[in-house]
C-alpha positions as CSV (number, residue, x, y, z in Angstrom):
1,X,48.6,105.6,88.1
2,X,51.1,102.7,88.5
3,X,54.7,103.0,88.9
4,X,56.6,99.7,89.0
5,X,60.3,99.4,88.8
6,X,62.3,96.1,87.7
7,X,66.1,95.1,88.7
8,X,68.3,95.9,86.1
9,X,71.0,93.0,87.2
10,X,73.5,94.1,84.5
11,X,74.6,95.6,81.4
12,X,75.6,93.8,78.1
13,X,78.2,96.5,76.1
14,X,78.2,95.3,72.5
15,X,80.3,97.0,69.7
16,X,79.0,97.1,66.0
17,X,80.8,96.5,63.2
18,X,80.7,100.3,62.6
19,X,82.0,101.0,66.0
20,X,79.1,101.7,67.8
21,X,78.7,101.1,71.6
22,X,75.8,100.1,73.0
23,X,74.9,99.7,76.4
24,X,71.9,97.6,77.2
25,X,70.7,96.6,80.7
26,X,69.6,93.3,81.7
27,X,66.3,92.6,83.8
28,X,65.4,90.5,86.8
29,X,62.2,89.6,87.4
30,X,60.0,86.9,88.9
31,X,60.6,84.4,85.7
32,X,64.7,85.2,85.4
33,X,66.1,87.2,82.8
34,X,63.1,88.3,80.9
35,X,61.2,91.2,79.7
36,X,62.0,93.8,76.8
37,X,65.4,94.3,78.2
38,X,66.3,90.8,77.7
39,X,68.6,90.3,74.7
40,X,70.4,87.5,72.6
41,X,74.1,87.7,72.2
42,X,75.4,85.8,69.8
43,X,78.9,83.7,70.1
44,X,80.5,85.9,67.1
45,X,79.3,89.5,68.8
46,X,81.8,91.6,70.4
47,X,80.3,91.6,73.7
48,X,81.5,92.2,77.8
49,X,79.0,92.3,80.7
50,X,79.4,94.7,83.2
51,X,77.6,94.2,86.6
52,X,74.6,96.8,87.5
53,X,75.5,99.5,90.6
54,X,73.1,98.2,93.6
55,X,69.8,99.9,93.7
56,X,69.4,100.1,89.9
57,X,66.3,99.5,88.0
58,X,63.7,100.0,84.8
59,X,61.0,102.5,85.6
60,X,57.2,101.8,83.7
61,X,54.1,103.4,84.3
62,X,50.8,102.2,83.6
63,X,46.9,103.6,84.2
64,X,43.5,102.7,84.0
65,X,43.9,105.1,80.3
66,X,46.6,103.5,78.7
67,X,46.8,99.8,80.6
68,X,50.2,98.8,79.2
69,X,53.5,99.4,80.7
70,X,55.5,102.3,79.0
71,X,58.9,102.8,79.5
72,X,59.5,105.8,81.9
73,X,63.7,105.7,82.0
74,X,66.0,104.5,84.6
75,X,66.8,104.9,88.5
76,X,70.5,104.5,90.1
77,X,71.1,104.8,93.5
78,X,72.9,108.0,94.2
79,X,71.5,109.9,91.0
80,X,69.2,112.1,90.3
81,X,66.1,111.1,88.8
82,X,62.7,112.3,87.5
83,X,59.7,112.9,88.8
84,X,57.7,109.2,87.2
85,X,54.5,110.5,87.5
86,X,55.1,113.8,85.4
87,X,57.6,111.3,82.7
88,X,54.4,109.4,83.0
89,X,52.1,111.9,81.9
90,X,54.3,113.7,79.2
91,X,55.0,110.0,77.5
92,X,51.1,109.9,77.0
93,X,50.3,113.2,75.8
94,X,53.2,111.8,73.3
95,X,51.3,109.2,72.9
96,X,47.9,111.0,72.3
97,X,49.6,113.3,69.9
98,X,51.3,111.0,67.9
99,X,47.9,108.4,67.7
100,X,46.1,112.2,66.5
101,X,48.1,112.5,63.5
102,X,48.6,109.0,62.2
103,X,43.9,109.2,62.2
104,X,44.7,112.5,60.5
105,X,47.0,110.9,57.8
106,X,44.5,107.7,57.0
107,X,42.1,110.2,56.8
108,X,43.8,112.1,54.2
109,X,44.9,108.7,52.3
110,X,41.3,107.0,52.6
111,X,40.2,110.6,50.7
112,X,42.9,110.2,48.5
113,X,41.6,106.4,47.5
114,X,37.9,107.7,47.7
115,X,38.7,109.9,45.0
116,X,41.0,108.4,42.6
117,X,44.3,108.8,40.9
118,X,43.0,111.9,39.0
């Protein structure tokens, strides 16, 4: 297993029209601001950016299993955090379960085709 951990650099705080706050951190990587953290924010948004503590960052994991990154949570320096590996390997029994019962569902609806409206 593969933990890897990207620079969150700072946060945008956007307010919706309804009110709602939203805090979404910014990631540095190799190629700049990129990666699904990345955002748009357009010139009519509500919007302020707030700088990132030092030592903060985007946790993934990744295995030879399930080769693409999932998103674990975050890590600031100072506070507590989880164990990655066992966030890791709840996220994909998640996974695993979730993938089980959409099979289950077609199943049921490739029947349902199979044997007509009546």
């Amino acid at each position: 297993m593969e933990i890897h951990k990207e620079a969150i650099a700072c946060f945008v705080i956007t307010r919706s029209r309804i009110s709602v706050i939203c805090a979404t951190p910014l990631v540095v990587d190799a190629d700049g601001f990129n990666g699904p953290t990345s955002m748009e924010v357009f010139a009519n948004d509500d919007y302020h950016i707030v700088p990132a503590p030092p030592n903060s960052y985007v946790v993934y994991g990744s295995d030879n299993d399930h080769p693409k990154w999932i998103l674990l949570g975050y890590e600031y320096h100072g506070a507590s955090h989880n164990v990655w590996e066992q966030v890791f390997d709840d996220r994909k029994a998640e996974m695993v379960n979730y993938t089980s019962e959409i099979d289950r569902l077609q199943s049921e609806i490739d029947i349902m085709q199979l044997d007509g409206p009546c």
